[in-house]
C-alpha positions in Angstrom: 0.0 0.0 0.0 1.4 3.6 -0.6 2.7 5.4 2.5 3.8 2.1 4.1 7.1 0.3 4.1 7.8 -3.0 3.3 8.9 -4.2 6.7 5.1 -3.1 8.1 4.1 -5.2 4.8 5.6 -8.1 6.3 3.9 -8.1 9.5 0.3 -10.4 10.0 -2.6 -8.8 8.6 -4.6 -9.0 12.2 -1.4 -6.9 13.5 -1.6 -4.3 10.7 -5.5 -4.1 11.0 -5.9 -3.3 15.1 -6.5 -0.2 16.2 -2.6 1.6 17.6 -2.8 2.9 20.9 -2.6 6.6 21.0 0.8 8.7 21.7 2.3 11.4 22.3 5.4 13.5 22.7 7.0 13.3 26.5 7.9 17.0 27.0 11.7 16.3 28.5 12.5 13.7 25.9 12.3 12.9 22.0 10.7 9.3 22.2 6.9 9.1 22.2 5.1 7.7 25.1 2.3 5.1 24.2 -0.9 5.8 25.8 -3.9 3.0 26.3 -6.8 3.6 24.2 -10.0 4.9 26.5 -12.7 2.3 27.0 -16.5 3.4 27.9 -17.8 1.7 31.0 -20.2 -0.6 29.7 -22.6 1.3 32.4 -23.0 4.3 29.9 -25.0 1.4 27.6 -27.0 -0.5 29.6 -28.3 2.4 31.4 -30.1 4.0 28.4 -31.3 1.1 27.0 -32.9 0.3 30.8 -34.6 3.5 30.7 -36.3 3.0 27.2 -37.1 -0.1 28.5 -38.9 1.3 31.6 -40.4 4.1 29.8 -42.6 2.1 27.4 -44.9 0.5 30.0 -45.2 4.0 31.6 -46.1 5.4 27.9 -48.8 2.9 27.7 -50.0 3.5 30.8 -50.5 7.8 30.4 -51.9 6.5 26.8 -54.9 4.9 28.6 -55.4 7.1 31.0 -55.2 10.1 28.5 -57.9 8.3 27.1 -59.9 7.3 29.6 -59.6 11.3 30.8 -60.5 11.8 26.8 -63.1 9.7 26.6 -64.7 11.5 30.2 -64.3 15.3 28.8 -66.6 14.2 25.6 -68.9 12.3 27.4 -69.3 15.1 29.9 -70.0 17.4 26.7 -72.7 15.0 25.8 -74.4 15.3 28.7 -74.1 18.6 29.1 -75.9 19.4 25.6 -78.3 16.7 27.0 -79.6 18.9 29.7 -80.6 21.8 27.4 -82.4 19.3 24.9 -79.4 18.8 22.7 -79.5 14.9 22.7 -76.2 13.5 20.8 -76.1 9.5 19.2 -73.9 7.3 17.3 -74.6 4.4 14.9 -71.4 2.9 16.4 -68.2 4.2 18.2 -64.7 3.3 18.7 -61.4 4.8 20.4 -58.0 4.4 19.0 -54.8 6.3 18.2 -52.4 5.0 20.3 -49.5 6.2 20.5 -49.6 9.7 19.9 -52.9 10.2 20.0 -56.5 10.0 21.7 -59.0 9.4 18.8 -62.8 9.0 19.2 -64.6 8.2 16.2 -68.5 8.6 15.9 -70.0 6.9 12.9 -73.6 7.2 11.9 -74.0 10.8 14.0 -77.2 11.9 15.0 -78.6 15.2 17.3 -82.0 16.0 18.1 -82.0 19.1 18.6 -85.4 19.6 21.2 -84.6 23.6 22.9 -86.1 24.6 19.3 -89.8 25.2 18.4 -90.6 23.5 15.8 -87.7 20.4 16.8 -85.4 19.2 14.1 -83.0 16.5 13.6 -79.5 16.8 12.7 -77.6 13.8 10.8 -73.6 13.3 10.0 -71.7 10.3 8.4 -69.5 10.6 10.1 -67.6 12.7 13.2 -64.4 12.0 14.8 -62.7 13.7 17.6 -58.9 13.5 18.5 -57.1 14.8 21.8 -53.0 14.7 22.1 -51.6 12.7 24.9 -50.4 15.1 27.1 -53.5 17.4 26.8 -57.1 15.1 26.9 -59.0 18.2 27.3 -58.3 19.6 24.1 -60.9 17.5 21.8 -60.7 18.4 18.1 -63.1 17.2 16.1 -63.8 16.6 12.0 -67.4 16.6 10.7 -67.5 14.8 7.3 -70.1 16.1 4.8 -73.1 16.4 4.3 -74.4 17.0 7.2 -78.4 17.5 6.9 -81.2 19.1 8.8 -85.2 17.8 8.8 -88.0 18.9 10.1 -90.5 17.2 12.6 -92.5 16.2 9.7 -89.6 15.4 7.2 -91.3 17.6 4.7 -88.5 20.4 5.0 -84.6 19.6 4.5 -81.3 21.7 5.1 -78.3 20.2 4.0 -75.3 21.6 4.4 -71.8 20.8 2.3 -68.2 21.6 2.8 -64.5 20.6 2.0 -63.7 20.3 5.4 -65.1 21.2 9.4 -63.6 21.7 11.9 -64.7 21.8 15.4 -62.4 22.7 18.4 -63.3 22.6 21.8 -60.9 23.3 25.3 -61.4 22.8 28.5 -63.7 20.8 30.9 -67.6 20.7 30.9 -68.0 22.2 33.4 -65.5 24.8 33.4 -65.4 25.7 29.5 -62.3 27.8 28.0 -63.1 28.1 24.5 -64.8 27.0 21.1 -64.1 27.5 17.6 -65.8 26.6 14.1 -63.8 26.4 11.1 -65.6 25.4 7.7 -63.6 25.6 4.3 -65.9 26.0 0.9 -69.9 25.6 2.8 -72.7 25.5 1.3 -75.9 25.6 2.9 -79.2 24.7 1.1 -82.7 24.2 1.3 -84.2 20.6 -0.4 -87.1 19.2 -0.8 -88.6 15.9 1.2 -87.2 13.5 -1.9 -83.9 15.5 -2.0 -81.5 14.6 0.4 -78.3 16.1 -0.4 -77.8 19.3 -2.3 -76.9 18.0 -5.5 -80.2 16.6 -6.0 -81.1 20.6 -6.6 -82.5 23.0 -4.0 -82.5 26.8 -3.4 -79.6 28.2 -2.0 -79.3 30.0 1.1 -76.0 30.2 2.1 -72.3 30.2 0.7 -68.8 30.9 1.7 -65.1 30.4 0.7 -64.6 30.3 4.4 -66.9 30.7 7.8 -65.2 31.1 11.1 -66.8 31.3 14.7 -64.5 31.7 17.7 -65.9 32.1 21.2 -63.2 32.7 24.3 -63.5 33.6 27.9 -61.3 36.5 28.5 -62.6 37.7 31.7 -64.1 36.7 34.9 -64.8 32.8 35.2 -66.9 29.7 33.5 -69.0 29.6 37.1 -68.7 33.7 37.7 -69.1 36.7 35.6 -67.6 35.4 32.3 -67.2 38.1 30.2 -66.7 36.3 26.2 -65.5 37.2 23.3 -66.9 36.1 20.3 -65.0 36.4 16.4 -67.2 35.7 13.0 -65.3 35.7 9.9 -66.5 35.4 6.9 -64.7 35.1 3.6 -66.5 35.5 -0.1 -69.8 35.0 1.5 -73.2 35.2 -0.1 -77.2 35.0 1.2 -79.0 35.6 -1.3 -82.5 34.6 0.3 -80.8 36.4 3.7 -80.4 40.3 2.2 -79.9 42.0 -0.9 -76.8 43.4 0.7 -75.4 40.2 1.1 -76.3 38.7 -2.6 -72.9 39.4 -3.7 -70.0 38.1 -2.1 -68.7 39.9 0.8 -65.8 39.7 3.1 -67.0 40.6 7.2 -65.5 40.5 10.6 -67.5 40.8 13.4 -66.1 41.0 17.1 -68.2 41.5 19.8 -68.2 41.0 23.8 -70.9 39.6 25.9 -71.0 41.2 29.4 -73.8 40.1 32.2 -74.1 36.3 32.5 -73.5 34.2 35.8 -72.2 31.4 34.2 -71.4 29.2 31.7 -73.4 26.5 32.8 -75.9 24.9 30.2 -78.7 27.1 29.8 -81.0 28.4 26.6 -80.2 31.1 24.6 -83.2 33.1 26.2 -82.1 32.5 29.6 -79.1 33.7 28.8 -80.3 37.3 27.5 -82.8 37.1 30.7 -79.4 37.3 32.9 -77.9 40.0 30.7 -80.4 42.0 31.2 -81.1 41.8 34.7 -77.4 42.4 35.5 -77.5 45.5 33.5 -74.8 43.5 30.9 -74.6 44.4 27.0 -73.2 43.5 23.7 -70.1 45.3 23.0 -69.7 45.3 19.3 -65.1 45.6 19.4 -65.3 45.5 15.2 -67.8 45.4 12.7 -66.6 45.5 8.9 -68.5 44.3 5.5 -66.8 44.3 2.4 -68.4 44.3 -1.3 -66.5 45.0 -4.3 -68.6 48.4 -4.4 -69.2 49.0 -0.5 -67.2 48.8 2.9 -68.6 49.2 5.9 -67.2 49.7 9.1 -68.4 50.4 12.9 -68.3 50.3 16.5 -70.9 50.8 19.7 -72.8 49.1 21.8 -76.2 47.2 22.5 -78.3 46.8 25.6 -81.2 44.3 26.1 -84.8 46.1 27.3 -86.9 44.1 29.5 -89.1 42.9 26.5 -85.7 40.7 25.2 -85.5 43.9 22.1 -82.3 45.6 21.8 -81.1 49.5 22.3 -78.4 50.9 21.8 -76.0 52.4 18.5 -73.9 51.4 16.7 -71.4 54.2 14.6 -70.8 53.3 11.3 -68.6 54.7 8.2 -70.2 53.5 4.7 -68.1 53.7 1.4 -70.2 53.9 -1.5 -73.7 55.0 0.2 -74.8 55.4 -3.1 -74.9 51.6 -3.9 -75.7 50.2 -0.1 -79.1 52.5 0.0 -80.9 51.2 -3.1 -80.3 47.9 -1.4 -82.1 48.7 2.0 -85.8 48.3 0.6 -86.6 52.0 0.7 -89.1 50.9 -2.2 -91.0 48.1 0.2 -91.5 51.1 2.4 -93.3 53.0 0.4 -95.1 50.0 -1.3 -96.6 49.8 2.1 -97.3 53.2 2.2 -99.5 52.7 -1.0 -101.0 49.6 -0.1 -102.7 51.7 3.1 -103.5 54.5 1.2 -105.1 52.5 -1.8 -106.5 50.2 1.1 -104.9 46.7 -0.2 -104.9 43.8 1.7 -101.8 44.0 3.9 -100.8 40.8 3.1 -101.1 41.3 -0.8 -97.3 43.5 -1.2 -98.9 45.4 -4.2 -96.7 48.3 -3.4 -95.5 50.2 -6.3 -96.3 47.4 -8.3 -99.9 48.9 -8.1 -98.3 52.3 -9.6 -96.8 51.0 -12.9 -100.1 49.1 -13.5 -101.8 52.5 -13.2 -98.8 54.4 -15.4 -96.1 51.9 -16.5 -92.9 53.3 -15.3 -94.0 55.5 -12.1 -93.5 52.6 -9.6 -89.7 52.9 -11.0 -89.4 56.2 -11.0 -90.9 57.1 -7.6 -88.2 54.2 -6.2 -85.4 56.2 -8.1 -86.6 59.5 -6.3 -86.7 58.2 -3.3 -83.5 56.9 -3.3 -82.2 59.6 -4.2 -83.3 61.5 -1.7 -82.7 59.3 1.2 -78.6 59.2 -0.4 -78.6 62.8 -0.2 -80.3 63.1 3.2 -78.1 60.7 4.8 -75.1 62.8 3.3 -76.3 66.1 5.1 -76.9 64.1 8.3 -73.6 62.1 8.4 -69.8 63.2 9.2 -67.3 62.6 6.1 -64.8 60.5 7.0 -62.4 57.8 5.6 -62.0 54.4 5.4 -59.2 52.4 3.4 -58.1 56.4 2.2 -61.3 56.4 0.2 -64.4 58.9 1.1 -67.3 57.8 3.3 -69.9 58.9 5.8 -70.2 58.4 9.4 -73.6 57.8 10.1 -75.6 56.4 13.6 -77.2 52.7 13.4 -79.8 53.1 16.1 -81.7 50.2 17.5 -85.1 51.3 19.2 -86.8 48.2 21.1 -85.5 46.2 18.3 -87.0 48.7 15.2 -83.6 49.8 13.4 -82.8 52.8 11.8 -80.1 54.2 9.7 -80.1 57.5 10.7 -83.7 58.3 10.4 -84.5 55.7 7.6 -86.1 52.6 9.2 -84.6 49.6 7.9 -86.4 46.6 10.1 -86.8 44.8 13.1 -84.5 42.6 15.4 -86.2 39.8 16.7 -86.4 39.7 20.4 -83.8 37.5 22.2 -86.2 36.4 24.6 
């Protein structure tokens, strides 16, 4: 071999092959000093290995009892919907996961949902919740699509579509931290008693690229004065049956905080409101902002709850493109009811300024255009100008009245009472 000579090319092959001790220089003289080669205690193996050994029962053990702590929070969750007529079923069920995870799977779901008049059943394929090891109360669960909604009489059918649901929940039942909904691409729809699944055909009542609903408790406790934040996003959403407004797609964010209830224990809706309202609570609206491709509007205020369940309060918003948003707001159903009493129609028949342009063809249209534009230019005199996104827009107060709402002075509708 290069770089040896032949007298080491002479020696035995197992000589040449073991490993030479180590050496080095002796500091008074010129000859090297051989030093042994360092050995590991055989210790600095067998230890390790004993500890993996040792930690694998243990890891099976915090596995079950993750789960079994897993398997408690949901259960609890069950029963707590249970109490306020939220009753939750599965065709069949099964845990697994192991080893990383806590997975609870839920085929076949079913919830009849019995706090609402009329009642209505709710129907999955199939649900399946997961919690990490180290942190049971954390369930996170995935609803698989379609997911539909019938009627007591199964004559009238919701069904509602995604890519993908998500549902997160943390903390215990009885001591709640925080929720969240996640749904990429929905679709909701209405479908006849023969149509089960959207497909099929049906009208179309809802659509989104992406919905979001968070709800936190960021003051106060679960069982004391829990102040909550609640988050709705919405991204390229649509309603056509909802709004006008919302018939195109729109962008929102609404943030709001709810002051005034006792607890988070499970209660109705209504007795919910009844609390904030006796404690003198209210509906703090942090962020309110609608996007169109021709409109934005933005606004903050606050909402109280009367003692007939109707809200009070205002709201201050900024609107860019008041022009487009006000032909939108059924200023022309107002004054169709204006005509129906004056002409003495039926209330129920909506003649409105239909009546008109059967009378003159074209005066129903041009009325609505006059009134339009008058409310447009009212609302300009009345509102501040302002800014929002560097583009001009007005400043105007949304007033709620015992639940009648109004634009400034134009009336635009009713809330429905919360309880």
């Amino acid at each position: 071999m290069p770089g040896e000579s032949p007298l080491s090319m002479m020696q035995p092959s197992r000589q040449r092959l073991s490993r030479p001790a180590a050496a080095r220089l002796d500091p008074d003289r010129t000859t090297p000093v051989v030093v042994p080669a360092r050995r590991w205690p055989l210790w600095w193996i067998l230890v390790p290995a004993a500890i993996v050994v040792a930690l694998v029962p243990a890891w099976v053990w915090g596995w079950y009892y993750s789960a079994a702590v897993a398997n408690r929070t949901l259960a609890g969750w069950i029963e707590r919907e249970a109490t306020v007529g939220r009753i939750y079923s599965c065709g069949s069920q099964g845990i697994g996961g192991f080893p990383l995870r806590i997975e609870v799977r839920c085929a076949d779901a079913e919830a009849q949902i019995n706090n609402y008049q009329p009642p209505f059943v709710v129907k999955a394929k199939d649900a399946t919740f997961t919690a990490a090891v180290y942190h049971p109360t954390l369930l996170v669960g995935d609803v698989t699509a379609p997911l539909s909604l019938v009627g007591a009489n199964d004559a009238s059918r919701l069904v509602a579509n995604w890519s993908r649901a998500n549902v997160s929940v943390r903390g215990l039942p009885t001591d709640p931290e925080s929720v969240s909904f996640t749904l990429d691409r929905p679709r909701l729809d209405r479908t006849g008693k023969d149509n089960a699944t959207a497909d099929a055909g049906g009208d179309p009542l809802f659509k989104a690229e992406r919905a979001e609903l968070q709800g936190r408790l960021i003051a106060g406790s679960p069982r004391n004065n829990p102040v909550i934040e609640t988050v709705l996003r919405l991204t390229a959403a649509t309603a056509p049956t909802l709004h006008p407004v919302v018939a195109e797609p729109i962008k929102a964010e609404i943030e709001i905080v709810l002051r005034g209830f006792k607890d988070l224990g499970p209660k109705s809706l209504a007795a919910r409101f009844r609390e904030m309202e006796a404690a003198g609570g209210n509906i703090e609206v942090k962020r309110l902002r609608i996007a169109r491709s021709d409109a934005i509007v933005v606004g903050t205020g606050t909402l109280n709850v009367n003692p007939h369940g109707k809200l009070d309060g205002l709201i201050r918003i900024a609107v860019v493109g008041i022009e487009r948003i006000v032909p939108l707001l059924g200023i022309d159903q107002l004054i169709g009811r204006g005509v129906d009493r004056i002409t003495g129609a039926d209330s129920g028949s909506r003649q409105g300024l239909a009546a008109l342009d059967r009378l003159m063809p074209g005066l129903g249209g041009a009325l609505r255009d006059t009134a339009n534009a008058s409310v447009i230019e009212n609302l300009k005199k009345m509102g501040e100008p302002t800014e929002i996104d560097h583009k001009p827009a007005i400043l105007l107060p949304l007033r709620f009245s015992d639940g009648a709402i109004y634009l400034g002075m134009v009336p635009l509708g009713d809330a429905p009472a919360l309880f």
